[in-house]
N, C-alpha and C positions, 0 to 999 in steps of 0.2 A: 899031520900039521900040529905043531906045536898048541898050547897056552896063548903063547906069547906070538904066535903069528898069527891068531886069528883076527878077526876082524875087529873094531870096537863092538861091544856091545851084545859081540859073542861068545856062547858058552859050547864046549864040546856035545852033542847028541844034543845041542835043546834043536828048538823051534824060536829064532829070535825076530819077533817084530817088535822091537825097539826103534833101532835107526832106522834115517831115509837113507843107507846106505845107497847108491846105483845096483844095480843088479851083476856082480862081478861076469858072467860070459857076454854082458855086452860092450866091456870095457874093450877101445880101438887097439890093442897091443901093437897088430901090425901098422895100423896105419903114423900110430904116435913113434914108432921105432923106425921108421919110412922117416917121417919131420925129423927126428931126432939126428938122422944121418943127413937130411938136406942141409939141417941149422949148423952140421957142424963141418960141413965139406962146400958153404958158402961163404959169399966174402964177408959177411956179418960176424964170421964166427968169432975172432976174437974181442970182439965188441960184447957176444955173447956173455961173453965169459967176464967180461968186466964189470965197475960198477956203470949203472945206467943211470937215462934223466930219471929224475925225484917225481916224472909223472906217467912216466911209466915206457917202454917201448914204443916209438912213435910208429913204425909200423903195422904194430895191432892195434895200436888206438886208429888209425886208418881204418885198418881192416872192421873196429866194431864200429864206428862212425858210420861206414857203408851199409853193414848189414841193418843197425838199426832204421837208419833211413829209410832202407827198402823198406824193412819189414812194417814198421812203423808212420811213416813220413814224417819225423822231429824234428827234420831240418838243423839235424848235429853239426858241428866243427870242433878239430880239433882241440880246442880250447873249453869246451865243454865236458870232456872225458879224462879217467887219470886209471891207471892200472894201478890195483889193490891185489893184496895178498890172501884172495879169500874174500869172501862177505863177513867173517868173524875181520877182520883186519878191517872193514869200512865199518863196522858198528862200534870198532873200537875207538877209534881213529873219532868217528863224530861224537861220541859220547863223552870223550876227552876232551875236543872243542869246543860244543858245540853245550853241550851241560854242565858239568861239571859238577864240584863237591856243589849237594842241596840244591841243583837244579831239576826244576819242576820237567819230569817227560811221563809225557801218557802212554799208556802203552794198551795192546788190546786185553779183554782175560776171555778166555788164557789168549796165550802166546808163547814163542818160541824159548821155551828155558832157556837155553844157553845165550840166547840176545839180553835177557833178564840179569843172568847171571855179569856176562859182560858192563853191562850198563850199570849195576850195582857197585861194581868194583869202581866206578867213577865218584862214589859217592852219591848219584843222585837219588833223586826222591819222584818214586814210581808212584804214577797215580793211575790205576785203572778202569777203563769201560768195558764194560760186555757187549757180546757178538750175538750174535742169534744165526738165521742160515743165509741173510745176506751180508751178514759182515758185520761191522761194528756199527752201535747205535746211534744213531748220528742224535737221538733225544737224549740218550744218558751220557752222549761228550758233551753235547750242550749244559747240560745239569752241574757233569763235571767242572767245564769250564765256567758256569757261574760261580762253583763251592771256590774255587781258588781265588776269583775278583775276589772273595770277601776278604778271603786270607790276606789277598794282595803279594800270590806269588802266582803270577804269569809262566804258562808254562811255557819252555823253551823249543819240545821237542815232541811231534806225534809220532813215536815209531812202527809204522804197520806193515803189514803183508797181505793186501790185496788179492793174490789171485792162488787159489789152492792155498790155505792159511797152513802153517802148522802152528799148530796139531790137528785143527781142525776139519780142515779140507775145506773151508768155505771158501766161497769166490765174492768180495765185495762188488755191488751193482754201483753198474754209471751212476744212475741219480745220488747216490750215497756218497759218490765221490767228489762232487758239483758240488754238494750240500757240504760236505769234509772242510773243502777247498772252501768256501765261503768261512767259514767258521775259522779256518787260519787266516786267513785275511783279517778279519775281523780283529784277532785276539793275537796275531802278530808271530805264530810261532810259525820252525819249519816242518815239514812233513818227512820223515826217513821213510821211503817206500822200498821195505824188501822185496822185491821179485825175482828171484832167485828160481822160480817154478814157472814164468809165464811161458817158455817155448814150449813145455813140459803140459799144455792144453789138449785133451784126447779127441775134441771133436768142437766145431763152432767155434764161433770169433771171443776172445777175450776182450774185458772192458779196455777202453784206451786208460793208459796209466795216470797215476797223478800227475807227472810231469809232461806228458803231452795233454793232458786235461789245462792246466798251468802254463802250458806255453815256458816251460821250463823256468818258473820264477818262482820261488820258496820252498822248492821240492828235492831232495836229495835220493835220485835213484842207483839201487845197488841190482849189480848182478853178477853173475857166478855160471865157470865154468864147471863147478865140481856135477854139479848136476845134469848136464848134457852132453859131458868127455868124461870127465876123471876126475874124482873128490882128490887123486895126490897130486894132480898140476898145482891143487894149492893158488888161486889165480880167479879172479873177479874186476870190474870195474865196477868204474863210481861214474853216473851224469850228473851233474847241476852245473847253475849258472858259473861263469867263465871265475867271479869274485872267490867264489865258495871251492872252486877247483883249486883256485889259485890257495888259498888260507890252510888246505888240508896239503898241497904239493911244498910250502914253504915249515909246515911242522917239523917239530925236530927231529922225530922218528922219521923219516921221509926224508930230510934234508941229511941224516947220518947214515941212511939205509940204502941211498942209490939204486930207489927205484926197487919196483916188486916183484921178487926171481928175475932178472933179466933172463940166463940162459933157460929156463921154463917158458919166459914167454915168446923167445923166439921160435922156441922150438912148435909151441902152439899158431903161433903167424902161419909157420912152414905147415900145418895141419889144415888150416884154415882155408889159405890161398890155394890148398889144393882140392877144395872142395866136399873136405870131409865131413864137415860139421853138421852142414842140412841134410846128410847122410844120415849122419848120428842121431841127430832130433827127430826125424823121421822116424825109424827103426823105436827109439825111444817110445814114441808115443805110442807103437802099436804095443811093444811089450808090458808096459807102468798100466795101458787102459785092460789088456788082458787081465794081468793080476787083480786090476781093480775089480773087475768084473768077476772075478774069482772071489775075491772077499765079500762083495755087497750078498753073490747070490748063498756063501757058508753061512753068512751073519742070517739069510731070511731063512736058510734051512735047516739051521742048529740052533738060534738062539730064544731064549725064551720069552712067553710075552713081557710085554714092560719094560724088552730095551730098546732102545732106541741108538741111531746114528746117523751119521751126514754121509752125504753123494756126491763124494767131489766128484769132478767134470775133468782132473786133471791133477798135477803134483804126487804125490807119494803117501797120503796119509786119509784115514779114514779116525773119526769122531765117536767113541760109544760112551753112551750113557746107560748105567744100569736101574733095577727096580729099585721105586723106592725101597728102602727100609733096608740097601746093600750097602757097602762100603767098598773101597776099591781095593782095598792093601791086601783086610782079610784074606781075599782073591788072589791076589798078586802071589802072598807067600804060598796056596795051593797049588797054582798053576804052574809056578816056577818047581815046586815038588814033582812035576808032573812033567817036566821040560817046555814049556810053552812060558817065553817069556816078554812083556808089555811094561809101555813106561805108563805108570799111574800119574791120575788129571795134578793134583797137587801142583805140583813143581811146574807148572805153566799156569798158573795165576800169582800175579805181584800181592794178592793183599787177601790171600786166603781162597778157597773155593776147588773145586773138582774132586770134592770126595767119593764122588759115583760118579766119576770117569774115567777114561784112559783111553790113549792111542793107539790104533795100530799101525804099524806101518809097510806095505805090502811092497814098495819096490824092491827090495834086497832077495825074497825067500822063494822058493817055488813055487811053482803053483800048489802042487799036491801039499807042499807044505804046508801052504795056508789053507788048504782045507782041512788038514789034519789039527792042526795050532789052534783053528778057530772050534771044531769039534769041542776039543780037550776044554777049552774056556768055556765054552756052552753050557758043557757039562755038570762044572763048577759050579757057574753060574748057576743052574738051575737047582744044584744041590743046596746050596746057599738059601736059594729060596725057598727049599722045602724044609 
């Protein structure tokens, strides 16, 4: 394989935990090429193929209306959901809306770089809170949100990731999201809740989300097929209320764009209705919680004292902190010499911070690899400290 066929994020003979890549042999080949013959030897087909409604395939917003209901009880309708090109396609989409040049959006620290990156490009003006292992502080958004009364720019926008964070792997607790949710009431803004990793739970019930917490009022939830089928369907939705569906389906990207892949998402209906998906989520969850389990226990039996990390319970990423008196790059540049390569903490904080951290991320690599990857960093690490 080529340079240029490899994956993002990878390099020939390294060891890459970088991305939440999916783990390439779980990808449905046969089953999406099964859909893809249904979608196109159906009577939809040339419909397929055309442009679509501006909110997206109405038979899979059916189809996620039902599943969420079951899985959930939200008591969804059609008018509540709108197919997105992606979760980068719905953060884009609200931060053009919904912020704009010099609007005020909180976001956690760290957080997901490339939602940072995104939301930057809007011009807006990031104001960050810190996480801890249950999620983000609901004392230092409050602090937050009184430093801004002074200023007197109300923020517009809380964009968070609740359940398996990245990068962090934390899971925000119910009570924190009660407390969340009070505190936008109060102070008027919306909540963007990425959840993009909640099927992706290895064991036990996840918190109910902000928008079933909400009764679906001031909450914009995202979710994404790339993590439970295939990062190329390229394919996610959006929930919030029916106004907020409506204001992002009449945009002009959307009103010029006819709808998000029509023929991709038919093809995913035809996957769906044939019962593959809680197949996939399934299967999912045993392999993401194996590797997990493969990481936490290289991390307790290679790394040196003084680091520290989180346990997620679910999602794709795990959290390290090194000793003090480390830095993360020096590292970086070793370990990458060494083929073993990590995205350093920096580039997920809006306003500075994670110089002794960095992600790993375990779905993509094999097992043996991540014990071998983690080895080689340990190693470092501990060179470092001597």
């Amino acid at each position: 394989m080529s340079v240029q066929e490899l994956p993002q994020g990878v390099l020939p003979g390294s060891i890459s935990l970088v991305f939440g890549h999916p783990d390439a042999t779980t990808l449905p080949v046969d089953d999406l090429h099964a859909a893809a013959e249904a979608a196109f030897r159906g009577p939809q087909a040339r419909l397929a193929l055309q442009y679509g409604p501006e909110q997206g395939t109405p038979a899979l917003i059916d189809y996620l209306v039902s599943k969420l209901n079951r899985d959930e009880g939200l008591g969804l309708t059609h008018d509540k959901v709108m197919i997105v090109a992606g979760s980068t396609h719905a953060v884009d989409m609200i931060a053009r809306l919904y912020a704009g040049h010099d609007g005020v959006v909180l976001v956690e620290a760290p957080t997901y770089h490339d939602a940072l990156h995104v939301i930057r490009d809007h011009g807006a003006d990031l104001r960050p809170v810190p996480i801890d292992g249950d999620g983000l502080i609901v004392d230092a958004l409050a602090a937050q949100l009184d430093a801004l009364q002074r200023e007197g720019k109300p923020p517009r926008l809380l964009y968070t990731i609740p359940n398996f964070q990245n990068p962090s792997g934390v899971t925000l607790t119910a009570a924190r999201r009660e407390a969340i949710l009070k505190l936008a009431r109060e102070h008027g803004f919306l909540i963007v809740e990425d959840d993009v990793y909640r099927d992706l739970a290895f064991e036990g019930e996840v918190p109910p989300s902000f928008y079933a917490l909400a009764e679906g009022q001031g909450v914009l939830r995202i979710g994404s097929f790339s993590k439970i089928m295939a990062a190329g369907v390229r394919l996610g939705w959006l929930i919030a209320p029916p106004d907020q569906i409506e204001r992002c389906v009449e945009c002009g990207a959307m009103q010029m764009g006819g709808g998000a892949n029509p023929l991709v998402a038919h093809i995913v209906t035809e996957y769906c209705r044939a019962g593959h998906l809680e197949k996939q989520i399934a299967q999912l969850r045993q392999v993401y919680r194996h590797r997990c389990d493969v990481t936490l226990a290289a991390l307790e039996r290679h790394m040196p004292a003084g680091t520290t990390w989180t346990r997620p319970q679910g999602g794709f990423f795990v959290w390290l902190t090194l000793p003090e008196g480390l830095s993360v790059e020096p590292l970086r540049q070793v370990t990458r010499e060494r083929g073993v390569l990590f995205v350093p903490g920096p580039g997920f904080f809006a306003a500075g911070g994670g110089e002794r951290n960095l992600r790993l991320a375990f779905s993509f690599v094999p097992p043996g690899d991540i014990e071998r990857g983690i080895e080689i960093l340990a190693q470092a690490v501990g060179e470092m400290m001597s």
